[in-house]
FILUMSE-153759 format. One record per residue (C-alpha): residue number from 1; x, y, z; chain. Coordinates in pm, whole numbers. Layout:
N
+-----+--------+--------+--------+-------+
|   n |      x |      y |      z | chain |
+-----+--------+--------+--------+-------+
| NUM |      X |      Y |      Z |     A |
...
+-----+--------+--------+--------+-------+
***
This chain:
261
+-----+--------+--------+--------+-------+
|   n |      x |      y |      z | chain |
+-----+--------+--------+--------+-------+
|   1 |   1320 |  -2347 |   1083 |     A |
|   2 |    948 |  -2364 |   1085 |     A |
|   3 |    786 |  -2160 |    799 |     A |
|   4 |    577 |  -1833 |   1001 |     A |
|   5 |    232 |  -1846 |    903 |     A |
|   6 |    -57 |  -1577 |    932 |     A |
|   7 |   -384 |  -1721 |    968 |     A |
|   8 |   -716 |  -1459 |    970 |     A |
|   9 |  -1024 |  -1613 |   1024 |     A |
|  10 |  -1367 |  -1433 |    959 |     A |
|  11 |  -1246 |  -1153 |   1087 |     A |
|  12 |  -1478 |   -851 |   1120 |     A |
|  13 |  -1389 |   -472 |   1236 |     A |
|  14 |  -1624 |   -204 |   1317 |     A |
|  15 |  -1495 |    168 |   1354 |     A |
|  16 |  -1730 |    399 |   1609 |     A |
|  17 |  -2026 |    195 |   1545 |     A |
|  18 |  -2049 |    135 |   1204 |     A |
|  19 |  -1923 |   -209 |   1042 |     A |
|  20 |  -1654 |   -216 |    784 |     A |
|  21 |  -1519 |   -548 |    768 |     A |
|  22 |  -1787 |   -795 |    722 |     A |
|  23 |  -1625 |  -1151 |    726 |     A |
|  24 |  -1268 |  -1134 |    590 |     A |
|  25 |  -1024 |  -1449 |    531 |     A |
|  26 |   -679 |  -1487 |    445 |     A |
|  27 |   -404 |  -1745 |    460 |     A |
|  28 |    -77 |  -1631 |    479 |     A |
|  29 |    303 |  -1804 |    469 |     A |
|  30 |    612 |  -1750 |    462 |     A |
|  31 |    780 |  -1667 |    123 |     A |
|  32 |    447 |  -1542 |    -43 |     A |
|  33 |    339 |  -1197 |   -105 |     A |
|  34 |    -49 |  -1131 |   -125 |     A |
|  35 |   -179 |   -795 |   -282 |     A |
|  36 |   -483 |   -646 |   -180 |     A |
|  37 |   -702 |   -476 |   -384 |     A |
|  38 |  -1026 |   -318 |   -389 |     A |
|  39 |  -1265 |     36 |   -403 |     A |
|  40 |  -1201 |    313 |   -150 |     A |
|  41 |  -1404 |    248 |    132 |     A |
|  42 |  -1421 |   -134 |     99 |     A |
|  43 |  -1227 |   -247 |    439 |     A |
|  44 |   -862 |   -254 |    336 |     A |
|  45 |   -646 |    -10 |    586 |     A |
|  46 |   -907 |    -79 |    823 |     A |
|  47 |   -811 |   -461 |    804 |     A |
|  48 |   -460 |   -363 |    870 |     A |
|  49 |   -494 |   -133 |   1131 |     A |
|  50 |   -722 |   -404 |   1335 |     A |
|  51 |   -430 |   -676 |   1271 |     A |
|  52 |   -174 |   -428 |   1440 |     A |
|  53 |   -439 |   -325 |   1759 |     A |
|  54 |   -485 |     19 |   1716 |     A |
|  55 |   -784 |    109 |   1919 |     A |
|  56 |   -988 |    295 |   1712 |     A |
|  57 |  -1063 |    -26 |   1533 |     A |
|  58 |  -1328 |   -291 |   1719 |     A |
|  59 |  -1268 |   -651 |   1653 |     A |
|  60 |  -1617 |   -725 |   1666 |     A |
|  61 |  -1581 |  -1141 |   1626 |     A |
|  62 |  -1332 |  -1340 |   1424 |     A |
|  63 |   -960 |  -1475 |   1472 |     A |
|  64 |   -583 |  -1393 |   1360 |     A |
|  65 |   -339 |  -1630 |   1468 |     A |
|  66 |     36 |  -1585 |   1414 |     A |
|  67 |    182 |  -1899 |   1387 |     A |
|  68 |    -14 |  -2022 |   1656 |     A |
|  69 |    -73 |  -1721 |   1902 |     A |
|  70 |   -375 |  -1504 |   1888 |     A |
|  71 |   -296 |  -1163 |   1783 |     A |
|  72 |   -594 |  -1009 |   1956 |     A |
|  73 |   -431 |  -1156 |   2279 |     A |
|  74 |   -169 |   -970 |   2228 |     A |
|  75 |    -92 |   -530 |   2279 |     A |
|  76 |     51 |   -338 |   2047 |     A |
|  77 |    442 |   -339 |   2079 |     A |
|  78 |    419 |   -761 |   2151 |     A |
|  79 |    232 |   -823 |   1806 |     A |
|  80 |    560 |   -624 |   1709 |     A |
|  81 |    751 |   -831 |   1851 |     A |
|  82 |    620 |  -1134 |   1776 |     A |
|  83 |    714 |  -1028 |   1407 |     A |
|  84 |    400 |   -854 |   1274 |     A |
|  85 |    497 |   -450 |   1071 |     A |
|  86 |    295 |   -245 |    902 |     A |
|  87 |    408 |     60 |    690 |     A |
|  88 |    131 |    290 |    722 |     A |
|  89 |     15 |    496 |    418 |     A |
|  90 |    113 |    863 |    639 |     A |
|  91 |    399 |    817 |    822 |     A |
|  92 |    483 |   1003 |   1148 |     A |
|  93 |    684 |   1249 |   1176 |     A |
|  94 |    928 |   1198 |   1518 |     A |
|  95 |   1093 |   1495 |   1622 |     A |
|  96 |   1412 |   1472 |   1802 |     A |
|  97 |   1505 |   1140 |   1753 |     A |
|  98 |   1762 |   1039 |   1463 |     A |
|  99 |   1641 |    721 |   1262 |     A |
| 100 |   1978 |    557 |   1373 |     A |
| 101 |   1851 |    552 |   1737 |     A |
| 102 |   1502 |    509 |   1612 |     A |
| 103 |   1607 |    205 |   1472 |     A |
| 104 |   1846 |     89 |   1666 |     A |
| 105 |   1608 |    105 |   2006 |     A |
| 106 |   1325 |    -75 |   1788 |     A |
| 107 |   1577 |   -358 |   1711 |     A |
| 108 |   1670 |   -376 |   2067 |     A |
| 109 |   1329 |   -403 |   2186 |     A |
| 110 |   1265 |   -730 |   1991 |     A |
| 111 |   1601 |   -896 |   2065 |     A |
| 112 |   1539 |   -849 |   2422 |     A |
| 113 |   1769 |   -724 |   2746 |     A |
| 114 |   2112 |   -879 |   2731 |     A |
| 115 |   2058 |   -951 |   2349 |     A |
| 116 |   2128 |   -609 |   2160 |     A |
| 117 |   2255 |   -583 |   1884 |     A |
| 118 |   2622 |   -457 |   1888 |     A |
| 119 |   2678 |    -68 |   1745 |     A |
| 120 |   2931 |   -170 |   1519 |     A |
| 121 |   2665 |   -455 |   1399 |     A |
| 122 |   2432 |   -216 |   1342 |     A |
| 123 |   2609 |     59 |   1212 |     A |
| 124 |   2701 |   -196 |    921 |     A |
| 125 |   2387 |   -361 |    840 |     A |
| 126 |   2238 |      9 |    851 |     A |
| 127 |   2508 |    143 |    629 |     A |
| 128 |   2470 |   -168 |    342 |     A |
| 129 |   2043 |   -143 |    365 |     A |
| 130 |   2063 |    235 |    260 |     A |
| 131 |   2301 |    204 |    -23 |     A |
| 132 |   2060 |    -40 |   -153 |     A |
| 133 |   1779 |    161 |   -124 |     A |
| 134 |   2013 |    439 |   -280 |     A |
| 135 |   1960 |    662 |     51 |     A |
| 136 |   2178 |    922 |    135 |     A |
| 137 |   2423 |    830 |    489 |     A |
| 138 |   2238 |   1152 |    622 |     A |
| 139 |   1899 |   1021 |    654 |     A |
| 140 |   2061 |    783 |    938 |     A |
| 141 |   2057 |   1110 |   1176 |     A |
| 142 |   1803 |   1332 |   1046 |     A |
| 143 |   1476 |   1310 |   1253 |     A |
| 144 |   1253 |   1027 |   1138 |     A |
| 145 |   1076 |   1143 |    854 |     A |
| 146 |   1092 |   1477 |    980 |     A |
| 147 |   1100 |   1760 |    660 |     A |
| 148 |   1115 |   1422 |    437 |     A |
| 149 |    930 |   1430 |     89 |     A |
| 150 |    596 |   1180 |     63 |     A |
| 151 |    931 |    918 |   -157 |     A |
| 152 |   1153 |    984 |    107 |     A |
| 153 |    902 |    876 |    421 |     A |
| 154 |    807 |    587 |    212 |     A |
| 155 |   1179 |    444 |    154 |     A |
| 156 |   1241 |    505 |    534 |     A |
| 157 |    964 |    284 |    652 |     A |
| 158 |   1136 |      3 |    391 |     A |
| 159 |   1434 |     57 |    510 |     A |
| 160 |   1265 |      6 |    849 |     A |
| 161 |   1102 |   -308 |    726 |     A |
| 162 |   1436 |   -473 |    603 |     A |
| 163 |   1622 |   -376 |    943 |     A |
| 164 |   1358 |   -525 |   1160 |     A |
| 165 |   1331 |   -804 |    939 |     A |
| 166 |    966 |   -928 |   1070 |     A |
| 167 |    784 |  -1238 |    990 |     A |
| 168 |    476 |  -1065 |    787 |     A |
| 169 |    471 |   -670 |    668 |     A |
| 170 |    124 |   -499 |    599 |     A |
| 171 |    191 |   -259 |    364 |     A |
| 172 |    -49 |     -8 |    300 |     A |
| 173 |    -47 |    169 |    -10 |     A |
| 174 |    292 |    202 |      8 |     A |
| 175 |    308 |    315 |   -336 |     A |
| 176 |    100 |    610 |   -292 |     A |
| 177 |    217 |    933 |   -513 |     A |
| 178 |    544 |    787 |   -567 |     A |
| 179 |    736 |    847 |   -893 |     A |
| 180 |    853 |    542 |  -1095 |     A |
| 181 |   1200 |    581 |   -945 |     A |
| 182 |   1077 |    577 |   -532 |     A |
| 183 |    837 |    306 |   -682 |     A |
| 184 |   1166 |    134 |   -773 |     A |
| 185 |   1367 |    211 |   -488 |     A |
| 186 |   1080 |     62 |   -254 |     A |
| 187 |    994 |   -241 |   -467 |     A |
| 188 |   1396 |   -338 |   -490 |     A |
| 189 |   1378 |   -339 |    -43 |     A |
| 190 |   1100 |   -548 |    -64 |     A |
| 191 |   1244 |   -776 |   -326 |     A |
| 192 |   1532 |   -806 |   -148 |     A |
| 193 |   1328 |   -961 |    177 |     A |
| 194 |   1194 |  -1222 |    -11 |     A |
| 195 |   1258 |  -1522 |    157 |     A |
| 196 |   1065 |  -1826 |    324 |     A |
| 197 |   1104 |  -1676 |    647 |     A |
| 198 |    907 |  -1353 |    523 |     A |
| 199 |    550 |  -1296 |    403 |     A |
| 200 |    409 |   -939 |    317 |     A |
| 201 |     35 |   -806 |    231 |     A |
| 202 |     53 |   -519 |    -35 |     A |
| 203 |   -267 |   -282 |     -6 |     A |
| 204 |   -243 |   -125 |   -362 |     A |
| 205 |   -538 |     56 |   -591 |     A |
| 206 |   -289 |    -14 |   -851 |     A |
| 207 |   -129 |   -293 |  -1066 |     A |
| 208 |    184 |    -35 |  -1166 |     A |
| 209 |    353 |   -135 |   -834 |     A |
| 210 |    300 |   -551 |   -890 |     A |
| 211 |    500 |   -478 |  -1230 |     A |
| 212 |    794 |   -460 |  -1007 |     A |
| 213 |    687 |   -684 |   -704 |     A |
| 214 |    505 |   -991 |   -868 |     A |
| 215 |    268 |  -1131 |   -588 |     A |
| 216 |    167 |  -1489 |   -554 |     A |
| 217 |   -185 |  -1391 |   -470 |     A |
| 218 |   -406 |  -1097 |   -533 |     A |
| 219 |   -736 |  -1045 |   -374 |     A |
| 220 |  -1033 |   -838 |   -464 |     A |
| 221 |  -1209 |   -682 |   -191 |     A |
| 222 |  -1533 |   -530 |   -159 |     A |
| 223 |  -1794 |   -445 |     92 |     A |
| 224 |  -1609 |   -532 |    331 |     A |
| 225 |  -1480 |   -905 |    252 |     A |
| 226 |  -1257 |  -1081 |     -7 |     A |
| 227 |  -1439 |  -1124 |   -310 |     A |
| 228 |  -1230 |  -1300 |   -546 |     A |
| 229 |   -842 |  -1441 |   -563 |     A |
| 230 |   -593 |  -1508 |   -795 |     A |
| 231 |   -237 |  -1482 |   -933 |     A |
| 232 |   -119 |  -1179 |  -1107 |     A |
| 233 |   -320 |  -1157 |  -1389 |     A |
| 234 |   -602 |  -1066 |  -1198 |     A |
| 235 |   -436 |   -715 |  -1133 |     A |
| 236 |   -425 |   -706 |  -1508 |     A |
| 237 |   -761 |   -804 |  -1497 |     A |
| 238 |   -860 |   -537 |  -1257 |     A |
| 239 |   -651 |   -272 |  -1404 |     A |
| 240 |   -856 |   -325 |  -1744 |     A |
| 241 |  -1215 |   -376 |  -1659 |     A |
| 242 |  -1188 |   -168 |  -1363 |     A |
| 243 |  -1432 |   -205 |  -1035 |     A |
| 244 |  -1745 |   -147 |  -1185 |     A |
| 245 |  -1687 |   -385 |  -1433 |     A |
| 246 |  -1512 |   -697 |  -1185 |     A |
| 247 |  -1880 |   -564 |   -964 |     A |
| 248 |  -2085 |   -702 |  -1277 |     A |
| 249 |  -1895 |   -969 |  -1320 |     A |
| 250 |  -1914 |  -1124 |  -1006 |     A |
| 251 |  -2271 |  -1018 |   -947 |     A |
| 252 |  -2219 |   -726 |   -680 |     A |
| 253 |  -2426 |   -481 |   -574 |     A |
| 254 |  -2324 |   -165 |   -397 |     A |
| 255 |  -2591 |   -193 |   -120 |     A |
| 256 |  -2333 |    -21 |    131 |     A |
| 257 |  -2143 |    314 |    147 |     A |
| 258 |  -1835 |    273 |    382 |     A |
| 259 |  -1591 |    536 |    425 |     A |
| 260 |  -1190 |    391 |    461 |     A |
| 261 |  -1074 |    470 |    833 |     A |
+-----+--------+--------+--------+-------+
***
């Protein structure tokens, strides 16, 4: 099996008028997990919404190719199925539909007519993914997300993200006011998807979650483009010098004031 690969060329956004991304690159393949990092305001959801179409965001100029096809080509629910996800840093409530048919119809959809999954299948892959993420059999026919605490939305979009089992997940601050146990829980789904078949991009402010997901790569992004890669210790970096003090370093200038859409 051919190894997926996300390719992003140049790629730059502009929300209502005003430019936010200004030029960004990235390389991705399977097996690898890239964290992004950088200030409020610098580009980062903004990249990920653009990769996943929502129209808000204007792809001014620049490419994103996944393995092969053009992702700007493509509408919404195809770059889904063509094995693109993206855990969003709010997610939606959905009333009146159970996350077992939630699921089960967004599985369905990417199989294909005459390829569904069979209930029984399902029901048992479902069943082993929320034991690991410790999750109680009743999330599988509450309402997605609806009433759930800010840990319990987050571990349903993982456990989304493991039963859809994509080629590349955006995740976008996934570890946003989690406690060190939902930081756990979440970090152990995504641990468990490692695989050559599977690349993910973590949008994090913070190097507490790469304690317990150790990325390949971590960028630095400012103003609106990647500024500076590494391997993990660059988090550590980050995490002790701060942003003002990786600015100096590199010899940045705040010359811009964007605001993170």
């Amino acid at each position: 099996m051919t190894v997926p690969e996300l390719k992003i060329n140049d790629l730059r956004v502009s929300v209502e008028g005003k430019s936010i991304v200004k030029g960004f690159d990235l390389n991705m393949k399977g097996g690898e997990i890239h964290a992004l990092m950088g200030p409020n305001g610098t580009g980062k959801s903004t990249v990920a919404s653009a990769l996943m179409g929502h129209p808000k965001y204007e792809v001014t100029s620049g490419q994103a190719h996944l393995d092969g096809q053009n992702l700007f080509d493509m509408a919404v629910d195809e770059r889904a199925r063509a094995g693109m996800f993206l855990a969003m840093q709010y997610p939606s409530e959905v009333s009146g539909v159970s996350n077992a048919d939630f699921l089960r119809t967004a599985i369905n959809g990417r199989r294909g007519e005459g390829n569904e999954i069979p209930l029984m299948k399902f029901i048992k892959t479902m069943d082993k993914k929320m034991q690991l993420l410790e999750m109680d059999q009743s999330f599988a026919e509450r309402y997605v997300n609806e009433g759930f605490s800010g840990g319990e939305k987050k571990r349903n979009e993982i456990l989304q993200l493991m039963m859809l089992e994509p080629k590349f997940a955006i995740l976008d601050e996934i570890d946003s006011g989690l406690d060190i146990d939902a930081l756990k829980w979440v970090a152990k789904g995504v641990n468990s998807m490692r695989s050559e078949n599977f690349g993910c991009l973590i949008i994090t402010h913070y190097q507490r979650l790469l304690n317990y997901i150790k990325p390949d790569f971590v960028h630095i992004m400012m103003n609106g483009q990647i500024v500076k890669t590494g391997g993990p210790e660059l988090a550590l970096q980050l995490e002790k010098e701060g942003y003002d003090g990786m600015k100096t370093e590199l010899g940045i200038t705040d010359d811009e004031k964007t605001v993170e859409a």
